[in-house]
C-alpha positions as CSV (number, residue, x, y, z in Angstrom):
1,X,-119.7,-186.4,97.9
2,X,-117.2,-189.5,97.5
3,X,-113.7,-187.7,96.2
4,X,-113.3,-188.8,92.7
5,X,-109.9,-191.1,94.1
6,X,-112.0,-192.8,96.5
7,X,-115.1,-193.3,94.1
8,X,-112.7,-195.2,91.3
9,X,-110.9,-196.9,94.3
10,X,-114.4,-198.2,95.0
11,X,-115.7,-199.2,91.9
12,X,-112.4,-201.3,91.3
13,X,-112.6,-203.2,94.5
14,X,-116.3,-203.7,93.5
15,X,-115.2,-204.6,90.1
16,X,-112.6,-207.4,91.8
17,X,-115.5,-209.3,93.5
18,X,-117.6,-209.3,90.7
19,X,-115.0,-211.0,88.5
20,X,-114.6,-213.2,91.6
21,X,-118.0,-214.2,91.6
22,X,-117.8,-215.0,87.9
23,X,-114.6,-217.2,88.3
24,X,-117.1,-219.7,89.9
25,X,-119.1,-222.5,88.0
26,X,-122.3,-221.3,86.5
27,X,-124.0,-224.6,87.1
28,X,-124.1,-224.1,90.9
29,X,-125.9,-220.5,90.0
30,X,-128.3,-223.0,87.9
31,X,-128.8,-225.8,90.2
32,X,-130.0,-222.7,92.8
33,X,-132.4,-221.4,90.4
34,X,-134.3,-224.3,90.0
35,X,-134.0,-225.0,93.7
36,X,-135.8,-222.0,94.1
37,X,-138.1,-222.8,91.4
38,X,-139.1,-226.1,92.3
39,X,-139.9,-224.1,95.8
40,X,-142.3,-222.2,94.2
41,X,-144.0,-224.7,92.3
42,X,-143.9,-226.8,95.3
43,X,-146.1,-224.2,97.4
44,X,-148.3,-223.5,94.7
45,X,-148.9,-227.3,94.3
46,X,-149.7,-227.9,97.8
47,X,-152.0,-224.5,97.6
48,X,-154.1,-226.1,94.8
49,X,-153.8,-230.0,96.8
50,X,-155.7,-228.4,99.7
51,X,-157.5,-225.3,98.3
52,X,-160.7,-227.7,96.7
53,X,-161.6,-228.8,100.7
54,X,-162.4,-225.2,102.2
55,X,-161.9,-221.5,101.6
56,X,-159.0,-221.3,103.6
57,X,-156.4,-218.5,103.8
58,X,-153.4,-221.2,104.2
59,X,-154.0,-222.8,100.8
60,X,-154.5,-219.0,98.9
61,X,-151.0,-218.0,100.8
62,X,-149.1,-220.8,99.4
63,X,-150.7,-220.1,96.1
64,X,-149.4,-216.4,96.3
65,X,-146.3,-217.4,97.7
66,X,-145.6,-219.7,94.1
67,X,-146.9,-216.3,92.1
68,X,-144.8,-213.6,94.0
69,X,-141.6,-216.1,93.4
70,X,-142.4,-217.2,89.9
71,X,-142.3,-213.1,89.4
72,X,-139.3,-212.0,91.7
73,X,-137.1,-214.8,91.6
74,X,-137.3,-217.6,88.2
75,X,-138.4,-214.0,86.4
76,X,-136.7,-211.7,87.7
77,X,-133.1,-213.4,87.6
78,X,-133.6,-214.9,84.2
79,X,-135.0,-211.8,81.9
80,X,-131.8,-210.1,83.4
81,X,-129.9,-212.8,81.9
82,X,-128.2,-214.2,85.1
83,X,-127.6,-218.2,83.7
84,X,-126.8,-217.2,80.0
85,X,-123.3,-218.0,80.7
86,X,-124.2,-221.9,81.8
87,X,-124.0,-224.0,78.8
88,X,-126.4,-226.8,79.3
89,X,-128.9,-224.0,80.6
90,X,-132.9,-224.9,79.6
91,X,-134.9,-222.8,77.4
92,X,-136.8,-222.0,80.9
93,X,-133.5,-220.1,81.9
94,X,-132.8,-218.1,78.8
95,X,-134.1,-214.6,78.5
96,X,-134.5,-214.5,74.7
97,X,-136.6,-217.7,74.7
98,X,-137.9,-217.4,78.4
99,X,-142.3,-217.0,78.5
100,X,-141.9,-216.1,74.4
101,X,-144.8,-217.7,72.6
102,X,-146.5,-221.2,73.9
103,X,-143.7,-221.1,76.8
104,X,-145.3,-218.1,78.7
105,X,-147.8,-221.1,80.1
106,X,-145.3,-222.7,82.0
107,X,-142.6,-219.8,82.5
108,X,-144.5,-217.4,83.8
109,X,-148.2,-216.5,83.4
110,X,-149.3,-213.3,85.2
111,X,-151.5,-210.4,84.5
112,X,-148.1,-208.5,83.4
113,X,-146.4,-209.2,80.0
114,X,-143.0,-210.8,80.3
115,X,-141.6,-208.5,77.5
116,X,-143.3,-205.4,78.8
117,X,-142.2,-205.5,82.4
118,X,-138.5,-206.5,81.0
119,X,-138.6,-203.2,79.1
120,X,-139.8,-201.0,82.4
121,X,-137.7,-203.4,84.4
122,X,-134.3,-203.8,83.2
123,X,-134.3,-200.4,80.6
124,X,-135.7,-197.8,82.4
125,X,-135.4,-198.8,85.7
126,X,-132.0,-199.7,85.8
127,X,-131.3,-197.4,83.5
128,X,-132.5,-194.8,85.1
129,X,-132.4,-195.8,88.9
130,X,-133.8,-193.5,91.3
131,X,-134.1,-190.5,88.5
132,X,-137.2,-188.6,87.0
133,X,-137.3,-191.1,84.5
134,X,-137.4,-194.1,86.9
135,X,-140.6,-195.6,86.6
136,X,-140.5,-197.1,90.0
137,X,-140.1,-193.9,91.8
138,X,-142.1,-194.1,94.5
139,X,-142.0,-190.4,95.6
140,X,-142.8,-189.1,91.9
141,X,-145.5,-191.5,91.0
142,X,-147.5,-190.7,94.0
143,X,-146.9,-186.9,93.8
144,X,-150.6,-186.9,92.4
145,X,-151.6,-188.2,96.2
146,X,-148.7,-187.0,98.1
147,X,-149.9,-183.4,97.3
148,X,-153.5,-183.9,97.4
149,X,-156.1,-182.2,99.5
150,X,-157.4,-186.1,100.7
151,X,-157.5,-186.4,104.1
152,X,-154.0,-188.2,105.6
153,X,-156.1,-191.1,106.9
154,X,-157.9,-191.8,103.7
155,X,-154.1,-191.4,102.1
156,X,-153.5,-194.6,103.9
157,X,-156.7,-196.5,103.4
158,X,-156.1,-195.7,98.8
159,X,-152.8,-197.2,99.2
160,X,-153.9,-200.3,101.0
161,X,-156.2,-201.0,98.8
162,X,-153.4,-200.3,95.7
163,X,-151.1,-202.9,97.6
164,X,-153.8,-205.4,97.4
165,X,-154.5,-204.5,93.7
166,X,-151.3,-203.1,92.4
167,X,-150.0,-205.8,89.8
168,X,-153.6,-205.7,87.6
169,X,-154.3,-201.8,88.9
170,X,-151.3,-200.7,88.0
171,X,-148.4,-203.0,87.2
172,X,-149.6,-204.6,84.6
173,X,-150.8,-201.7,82.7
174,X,-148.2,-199.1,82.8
175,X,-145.6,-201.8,81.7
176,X,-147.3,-202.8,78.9
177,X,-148.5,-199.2,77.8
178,X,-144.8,-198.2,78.6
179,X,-143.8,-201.1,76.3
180,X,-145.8,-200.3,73.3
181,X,-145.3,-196.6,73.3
182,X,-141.5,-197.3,73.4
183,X,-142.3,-199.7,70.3
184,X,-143.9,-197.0,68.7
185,X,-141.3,-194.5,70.0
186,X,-143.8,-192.5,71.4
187,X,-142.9,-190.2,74.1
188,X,-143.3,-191.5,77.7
189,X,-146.4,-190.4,79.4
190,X,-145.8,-188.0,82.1
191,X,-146.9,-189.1,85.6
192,X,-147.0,-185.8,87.1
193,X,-151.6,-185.0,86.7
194,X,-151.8,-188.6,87.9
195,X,-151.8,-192.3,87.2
196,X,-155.2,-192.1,85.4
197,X,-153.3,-192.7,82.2
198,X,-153.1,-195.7,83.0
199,X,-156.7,-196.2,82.0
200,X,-155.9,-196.5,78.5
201,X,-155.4,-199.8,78.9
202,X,-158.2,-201.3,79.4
203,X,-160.1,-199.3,76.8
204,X,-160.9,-201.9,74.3
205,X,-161.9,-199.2,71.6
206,X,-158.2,-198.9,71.0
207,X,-155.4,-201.1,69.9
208,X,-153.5,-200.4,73.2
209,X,-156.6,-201.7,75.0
210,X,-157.1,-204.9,73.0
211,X,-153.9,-206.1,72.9
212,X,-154.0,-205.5,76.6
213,X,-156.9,-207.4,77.0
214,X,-155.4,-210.0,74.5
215,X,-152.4,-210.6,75.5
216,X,-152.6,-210.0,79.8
217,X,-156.2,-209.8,81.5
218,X,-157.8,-212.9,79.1
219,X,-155.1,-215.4,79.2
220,X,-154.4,-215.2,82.7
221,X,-158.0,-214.8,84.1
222,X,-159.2,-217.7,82.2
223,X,-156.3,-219.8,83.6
224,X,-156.9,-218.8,87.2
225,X,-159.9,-218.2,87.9
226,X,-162.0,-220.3,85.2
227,X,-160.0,-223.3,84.2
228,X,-157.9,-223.8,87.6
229,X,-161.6,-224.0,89.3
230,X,-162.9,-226.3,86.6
231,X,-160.2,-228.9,86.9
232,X,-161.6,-229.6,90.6
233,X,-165.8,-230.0,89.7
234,X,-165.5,-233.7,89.0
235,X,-164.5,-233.4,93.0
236,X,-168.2,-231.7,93.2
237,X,-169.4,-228.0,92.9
238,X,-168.0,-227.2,96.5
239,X,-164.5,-227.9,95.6
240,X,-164.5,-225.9,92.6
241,X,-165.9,-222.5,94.3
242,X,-163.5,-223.5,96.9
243,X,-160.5,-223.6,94.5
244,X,-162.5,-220.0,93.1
245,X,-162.3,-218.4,96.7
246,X,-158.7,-219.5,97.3
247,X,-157.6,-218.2,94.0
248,X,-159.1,-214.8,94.3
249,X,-157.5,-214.7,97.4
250,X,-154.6,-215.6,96.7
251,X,-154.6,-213.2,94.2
252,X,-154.8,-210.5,96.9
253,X,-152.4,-212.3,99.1
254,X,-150.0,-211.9,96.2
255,X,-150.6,-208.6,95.9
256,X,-149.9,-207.5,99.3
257,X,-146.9,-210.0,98.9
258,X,-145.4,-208.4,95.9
259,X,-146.5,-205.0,97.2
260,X,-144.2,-205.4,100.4
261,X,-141.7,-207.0,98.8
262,X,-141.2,-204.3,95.6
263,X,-142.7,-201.3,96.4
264,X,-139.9,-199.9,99.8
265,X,-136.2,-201.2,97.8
266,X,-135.9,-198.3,96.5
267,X,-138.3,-195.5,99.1
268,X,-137.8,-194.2,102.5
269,X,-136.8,-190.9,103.9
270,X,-132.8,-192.3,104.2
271,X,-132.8,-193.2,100.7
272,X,-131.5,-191.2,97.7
273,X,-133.2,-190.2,94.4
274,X,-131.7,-187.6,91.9
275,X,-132.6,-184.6,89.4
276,X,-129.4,-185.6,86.9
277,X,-127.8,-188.4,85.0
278,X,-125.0,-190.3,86.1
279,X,-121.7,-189.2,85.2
280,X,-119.7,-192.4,84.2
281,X,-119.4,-196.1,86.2
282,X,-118.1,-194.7,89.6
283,X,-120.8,-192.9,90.1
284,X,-123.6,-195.2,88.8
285,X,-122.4,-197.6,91.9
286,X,-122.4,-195.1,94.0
287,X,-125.7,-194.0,93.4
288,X,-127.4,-198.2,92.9
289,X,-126.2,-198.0,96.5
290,X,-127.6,-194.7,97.9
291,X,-130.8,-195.5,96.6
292,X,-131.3,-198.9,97.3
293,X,-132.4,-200.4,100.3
294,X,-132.0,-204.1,101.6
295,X,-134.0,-206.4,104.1
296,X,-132.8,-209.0,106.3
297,X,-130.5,-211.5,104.7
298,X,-129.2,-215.1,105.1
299,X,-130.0,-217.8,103.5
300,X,-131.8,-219.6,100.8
301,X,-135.4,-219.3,103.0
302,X,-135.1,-216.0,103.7
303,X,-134.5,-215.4,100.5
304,X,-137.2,-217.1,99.2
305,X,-139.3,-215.6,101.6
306,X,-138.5,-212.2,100.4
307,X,-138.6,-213.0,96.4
308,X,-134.8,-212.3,96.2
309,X,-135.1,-208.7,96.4
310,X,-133.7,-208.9,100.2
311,X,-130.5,-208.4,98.1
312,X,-131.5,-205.0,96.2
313,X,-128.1,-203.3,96.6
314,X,-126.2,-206.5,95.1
315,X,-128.3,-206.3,92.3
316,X,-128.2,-203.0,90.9
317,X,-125.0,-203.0,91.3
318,X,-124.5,-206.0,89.3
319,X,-128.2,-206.8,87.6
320,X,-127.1,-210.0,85.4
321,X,-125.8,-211.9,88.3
322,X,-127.6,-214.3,89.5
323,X,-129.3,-215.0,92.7
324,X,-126.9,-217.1,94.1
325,X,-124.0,-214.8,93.2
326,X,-125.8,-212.0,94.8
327,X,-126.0,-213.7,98.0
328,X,-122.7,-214.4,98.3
329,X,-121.4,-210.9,97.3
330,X,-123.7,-208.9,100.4
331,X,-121.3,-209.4,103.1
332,X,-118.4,-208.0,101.3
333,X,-120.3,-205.4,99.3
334,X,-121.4,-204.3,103.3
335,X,-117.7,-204.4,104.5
336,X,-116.6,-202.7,101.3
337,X,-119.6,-199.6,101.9
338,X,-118.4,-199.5,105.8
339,X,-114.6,-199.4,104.8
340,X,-115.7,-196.4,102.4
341,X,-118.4,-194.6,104.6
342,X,-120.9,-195.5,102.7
343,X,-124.5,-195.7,103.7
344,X,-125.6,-199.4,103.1
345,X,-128.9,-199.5,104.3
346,X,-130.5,-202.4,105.4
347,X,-133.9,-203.5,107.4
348,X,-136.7,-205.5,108.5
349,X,-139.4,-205.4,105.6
350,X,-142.0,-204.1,107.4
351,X,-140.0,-201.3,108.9
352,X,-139.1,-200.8,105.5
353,X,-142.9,-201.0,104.0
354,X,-143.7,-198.3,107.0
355,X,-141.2,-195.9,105.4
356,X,-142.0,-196.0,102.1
357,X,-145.7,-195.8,102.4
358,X,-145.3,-192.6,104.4
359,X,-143.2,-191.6,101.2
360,X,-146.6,-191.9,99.3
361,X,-148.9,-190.5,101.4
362,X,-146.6,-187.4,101.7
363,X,-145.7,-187.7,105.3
364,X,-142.2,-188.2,104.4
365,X,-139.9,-187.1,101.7
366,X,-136.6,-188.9,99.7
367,X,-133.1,-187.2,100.2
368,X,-131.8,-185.7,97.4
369,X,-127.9,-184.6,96.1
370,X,-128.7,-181.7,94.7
371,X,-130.5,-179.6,97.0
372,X,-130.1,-181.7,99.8
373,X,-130.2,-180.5,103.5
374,X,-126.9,-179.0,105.0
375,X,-126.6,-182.1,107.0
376,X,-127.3,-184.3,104.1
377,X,-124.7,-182.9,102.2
378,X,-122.1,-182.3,105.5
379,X,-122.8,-186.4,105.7
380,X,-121.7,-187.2,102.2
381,X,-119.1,-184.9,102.1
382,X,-116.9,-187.3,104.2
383,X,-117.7,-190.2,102.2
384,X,-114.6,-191.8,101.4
385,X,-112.4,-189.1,103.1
């Protein structure tokens, strides 16, 4: 691996254009948030402005496309506390007041709980990135399919029809059991027999179950598929099953969305995971950037296009940055991994969707540290030589 020299010798240089990014005025990260935000409400306004006339798989996509970046970019950016540090910053931009209580209506209303997905999110994800204990391994949570006796073609058609699912399937109900177990300091539920645990959930016999039906599947199936409809029957019954349609598929749109989008930052056969802990800060950044993944970057659209997350490296590297900040750190962080002999990987989103579904159907497998292949290992042993 990286010589120990050459690893600190990194993480300084890193550290340098982090403080350099910090130096700058937090209203400009601000003023890009809610850029980006009022981009997202924009498209899901014009969704719902032309989703009452027809079913019609435009209005449902710009619906999806105000969910997925309500989620992966006001969300994502703000329960990881990227604007704290801006004074004059809204309630709206604050993680400790941020979709708490009545707020949730207008922050961020979605089948998974703001608080739960924070705890999988920013605890055990980033704390934990890549390990056993990452929730988001791909590799590990589909082991119960990835060494299955199911056909490889009907592999394929079960995880379509999880990417158009995924955030009320699975999402939303591993966060939030993950979440309340933690509150309870239960032990985690181990993944390995299957994701059937996830079940519990929606069992309304327990108190799991109806607080999950409290607190995630009511509130926001009554907003989006009863009272969103509703609001458009003065216009006549049409336009409210209309609006229906269009929601429900938008709902799949922003599934498939979020699917793409989430699912391959952190899968692939050129990406890391690992069987131990880190050991210290040099090599925490080394690994954020052997197991992350980028896509294409450039830009505010393309970045709004792609949720944010085309900056995946950026960000587990530095996690309470914001967007903006991100954005202007790739091209160096690249320069700095090339410099370094690094691998910085970086791809089209579909080639990386491709990659990391073979991950889960088991047609492919991660690389790994320990254990790795001779060449693997040949590879990172000149890594910062």
């Amino acid at each position: 691996m990286i010589s120990p020299s050459a690893r600190e010798s990194f993480v300084k240089e890193l550290q340098t254009i982090k403080s350099q990014l910090e130096s700058t005025p937090g209203e400009e990260d601000l003023r890009h948030l809610q850029k980006m935000s009022r981009w997202g409400r924009l498209s899901a306004l014009l969704g719902y402005a032309t989703a009452w006339l027809a079913p019609n798989p435009l209005s449902a996509w710009l619906i999806a496309q105000g969910m997925t970046a309500r989620w992966t970019i006001v969300a994502h950016h703000v329960l990881h506390r990227g604007y704290e540090r801006v004074a004059q910053a809204p309630d709206g931009a604050r993680e400790k007041t941020f979709a708490r209580g009545w707020r949730r209506a207008i922050d961020w209303l979605d089948w998974i709980h703001p608080q739960a997905w924070s705890h999988e999110h920013n605890v055990l994800h980033h704390g934990h990135t890549g390990e056993t204990k990452d929730p988001d391994l791909v590799e590990r949570r589909m082991k119960w399919l990835r060494t299955s006796r199911i056909p490889m073609a009907l592999r394929y058609v079960i995880v379509a029809v999880l990417a158009c699912t995924w955030r009320l399937t699975y999402y939303a109900p591993s966060t939030f059991l993950e979440w309340r177990w933690a509150k309870k300091r239960l032990p985690e539920m181990d993944d390995e027999d299957g994701p059937f645990w996830m079940h519990k959930a929606f069992d309304p016999r327990t108190a799991d179950g109806r607080a999950f039906w409290w607190k995630c599947l009511l509130p926001y199936a009554s907003v989006r598929f009863v009272l969103a409809p509703l609001l458009f029957l003065p216009l006549g019954r049409a336009a409210a099953l209309a609006v229906l349609f269009n929601s429900l598929l938008a709902e799949v749109f922003a599934n498939l969305q979020s699917f793409v989008l989430i699912a391959p930052n952190h899968a692939g056969e050129d990406i890391y995971r690992f069987e131990e802990r880190t050991q210290g800060r040099a090599d925490y950044c080394v690994r954020q950037i052997l197991g992350s993944t980028n896509y294409t970057t450039g830009g505010d659209v393309l970045a709004f296009l792609h949720g944010g997350l085309n900056y995946q490296i950026e960000h587990h590297l530095w996690p309470g940055l914001s967007l903006l900040q991100l954005q202007r750190s790739q091209a160096r962080v690249q320069a700095l991994c090339e410099r370094y002999g690094l691998p910085y990987v970086q791809e089209n989103v579909f080639v990386r969707t491709r990659k990391a579904v073979h991950i889960m159907v088991g047609r492919q497998s991660m690389l790994r540290l320990e254990g790795a292949a001779e060449e693997d290992r040949a590879r990172l042993g000149r890594v910062g030589t």
